[in-house]
Structures are given as structure tokens and as C-alpha cells.
NUTORBA-339013 format. One record per residue (C-alpha): residue number from 1; residue in one letter; x, y, z. Coordinates in steps of 0.001 Angstrom, whole numbers, plus 500000, padded with zeros to 6 digits. Layout:
N
R   resi   resn       c1       c2       c3
R    NUM      A        X        Y        Z
...
//
This chain:
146
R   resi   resn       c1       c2       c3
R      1      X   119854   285403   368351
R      2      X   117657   288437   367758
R      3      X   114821   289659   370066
R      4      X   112167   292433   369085
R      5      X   110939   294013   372300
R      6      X   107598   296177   372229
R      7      X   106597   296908   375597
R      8      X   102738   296549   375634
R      9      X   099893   297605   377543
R     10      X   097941   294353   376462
R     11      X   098907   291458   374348
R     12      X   097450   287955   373385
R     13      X   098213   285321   370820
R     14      X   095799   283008   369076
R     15      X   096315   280029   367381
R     16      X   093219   278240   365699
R     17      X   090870   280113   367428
R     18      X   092274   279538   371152
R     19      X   094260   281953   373092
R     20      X   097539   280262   374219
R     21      X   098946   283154   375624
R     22      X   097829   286334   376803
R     23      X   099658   289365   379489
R     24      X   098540   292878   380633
R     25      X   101390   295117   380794
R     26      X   105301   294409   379694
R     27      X   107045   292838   376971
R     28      X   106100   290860   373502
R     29      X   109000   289285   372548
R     30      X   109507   288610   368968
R     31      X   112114   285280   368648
R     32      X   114162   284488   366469
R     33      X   117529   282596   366384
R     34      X   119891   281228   363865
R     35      X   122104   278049   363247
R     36      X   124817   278944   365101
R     37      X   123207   280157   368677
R     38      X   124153   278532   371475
R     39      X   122869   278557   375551
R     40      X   125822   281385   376126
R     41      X   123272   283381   373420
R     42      X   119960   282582   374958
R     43      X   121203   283331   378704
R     44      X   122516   286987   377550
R     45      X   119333   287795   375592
R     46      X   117850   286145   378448
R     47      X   119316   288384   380933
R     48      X   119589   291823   378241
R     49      X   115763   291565   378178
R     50      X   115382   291094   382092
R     51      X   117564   293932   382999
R     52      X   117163   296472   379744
R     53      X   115582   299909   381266
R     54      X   112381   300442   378858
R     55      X   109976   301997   381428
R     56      X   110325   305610   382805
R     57      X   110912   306923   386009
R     58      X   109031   309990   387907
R     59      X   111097   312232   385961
R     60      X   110351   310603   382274
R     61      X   113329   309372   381781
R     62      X   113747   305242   380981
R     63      X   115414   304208   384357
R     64      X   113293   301087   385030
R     65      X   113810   297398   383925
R     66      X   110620   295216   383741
R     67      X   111983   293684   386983
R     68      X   111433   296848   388736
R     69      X   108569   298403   386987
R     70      X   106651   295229   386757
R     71      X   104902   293433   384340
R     72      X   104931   289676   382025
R     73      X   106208   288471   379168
R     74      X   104464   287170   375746
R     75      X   107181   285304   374017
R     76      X   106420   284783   370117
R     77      X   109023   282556   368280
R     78      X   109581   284412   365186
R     79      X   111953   282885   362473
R     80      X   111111   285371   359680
R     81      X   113755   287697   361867
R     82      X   116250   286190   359884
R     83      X   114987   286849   356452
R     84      X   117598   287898   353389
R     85      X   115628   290213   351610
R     86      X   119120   291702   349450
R     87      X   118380   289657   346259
R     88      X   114974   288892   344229
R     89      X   111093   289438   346361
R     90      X   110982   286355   347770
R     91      X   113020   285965   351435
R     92      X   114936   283648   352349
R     93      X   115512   282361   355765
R     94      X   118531   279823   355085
R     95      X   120220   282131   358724
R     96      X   116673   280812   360334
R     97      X   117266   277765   362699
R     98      X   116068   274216   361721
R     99      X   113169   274309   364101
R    100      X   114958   270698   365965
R    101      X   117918   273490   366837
R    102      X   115680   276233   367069
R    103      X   112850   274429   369648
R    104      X   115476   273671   372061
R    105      X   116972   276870   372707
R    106      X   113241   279083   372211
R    107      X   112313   276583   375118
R    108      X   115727   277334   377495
R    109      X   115749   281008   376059
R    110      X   111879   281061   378008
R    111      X   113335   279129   380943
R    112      X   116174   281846   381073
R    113      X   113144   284533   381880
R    114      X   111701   282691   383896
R    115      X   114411   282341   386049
R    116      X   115283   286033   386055
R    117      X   111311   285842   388435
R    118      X   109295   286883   384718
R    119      X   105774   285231   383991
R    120      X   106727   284040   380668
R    121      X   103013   283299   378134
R    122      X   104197   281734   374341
R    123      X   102684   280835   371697
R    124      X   103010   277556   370105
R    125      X   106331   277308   368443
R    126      X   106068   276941   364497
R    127      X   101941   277408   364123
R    128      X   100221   279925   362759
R    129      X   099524   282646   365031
R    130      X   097852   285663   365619
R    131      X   099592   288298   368010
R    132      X   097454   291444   369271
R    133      X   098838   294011   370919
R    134      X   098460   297282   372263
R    135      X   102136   298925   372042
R    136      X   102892   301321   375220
R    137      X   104936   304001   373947
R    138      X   105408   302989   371160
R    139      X   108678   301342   372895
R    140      X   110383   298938   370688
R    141      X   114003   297763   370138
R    142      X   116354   294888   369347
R    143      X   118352   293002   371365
R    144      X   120895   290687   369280
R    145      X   123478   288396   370632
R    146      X   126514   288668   368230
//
């Protein structure tokens, strides 16, 4: 499993026209997981992301998880993480999830959040979507499982 974090400032995603999901301040969270994740990945991912200290205290320093400092979560399921890009121009995702193994554990990975106290917005898993954002920082780093 492998999880872009950009802390935001603002964020929204759009699919067809209609927001589905939209936060002030915290996290977009860029999704992606491969055929061999399991629950044991999605809970520490889950609870990395909950606990990971991305937001400075008074003396500048990053001391502060998003459970202390405050703030949602906009959860984007991204399978192009896994993209092979060693050979040729074209990618290829053959590490990506099948999206009936993938769905599953996007859906408990969101649960996980949610039951670390986080408002969790998505997007709809597999469409089209446009994300805006308005990175804080800019903050951004990966959390993998393995």
C-alpha cells in the first residue's frame, strides 16, 4: 500500500461536474494499493497517517499529528501509484490492484481513519476525477506499507 500525503489548506474533488468531496485544512490522500495488501496494510497506513507529525509547533518544528493540530481528510484512490515506468513510455500498472481487491480495502483503509476520530471526504473510486488543492507548506510525503 502506498499513500501520498499533501497537507492542504483547501481541497475538493469533482467528478462530472459535482463535488463529492471537499475539506478545509489537513490531508489529501493519494491511494493506491497493490495485489498483495491485506487489512494488517490498511490499519498501519491507517494509523501512520493518523499519528504522522506534519504540522508545526510554536517553535516551527513538525511536532503535531492531524489528531492534535486538527483538520479532515480528502481520500483520492489513486492506482497510477503503482505504475512501472523502467521499460518503453507507456506505464504499466500490472502491481495496481484489480479494483474487486482494491474497492474493498480503499473502503476499510477509509473506515480505518475514521476510526482513528478523522472526517474522512472521497471521491468515487475508479471515475474520473478532478482534485484541487491548495498545498500548505508545500508538505508532502509517502507512507508505504512494506
Amino acid at each position: 500500500m502506498r499513500v501520498v500525503i499533501q497537507r492542504s489548506k483547501r481541497a475538493s474533488v469533482t467528478v462530472d461536474g459535482e463535488v463529492t468531496g471537499a475539506i478545509d485544512k489537513g490531508y489529501v490522500l493519494l491511494v493506491g494499493l497493490t495485489h498483495t495488501d491485506t487489512i494488517e496494510d490498511v490499519k498501519y497506513v491507517a494509523k501512520k497517517v493518523a499519528e504522522i507529525r506534519l504540522w508545526e509547533d510554536e517553535e516551527g518544528k513538525m511536532n503535531h499529528s492531524i489528531l492534535e493540530h486538527g483538520g479532515d481528510i480528502l481520500s483520492v484512490s489513486q492506482f497510477t501509484l503503482y505504475a512501472e515506468t523502467k521499460k518503453g513510455r507507456r506505464p504499466s500498472f500490472i502491481e495496481a490492484a484489480r479494483p474487486e481487491v482494491a474497492l474493498p480495502l480503499y473502503e476499510a483503509f477509509n473506515d480505518c481513519l475514521r476510526e482513528h476520530g478523522l472526517k474522512v471526504e472521497t471521491g468515487i473510486f475508479g471515475a474520473m476525477m478532478d482534485v484541487s488543492l491548495i498545498n500548505d507548506g508545500p508538505v508532502t510525503v509517502i507512507v508505504e506499507s512494506k
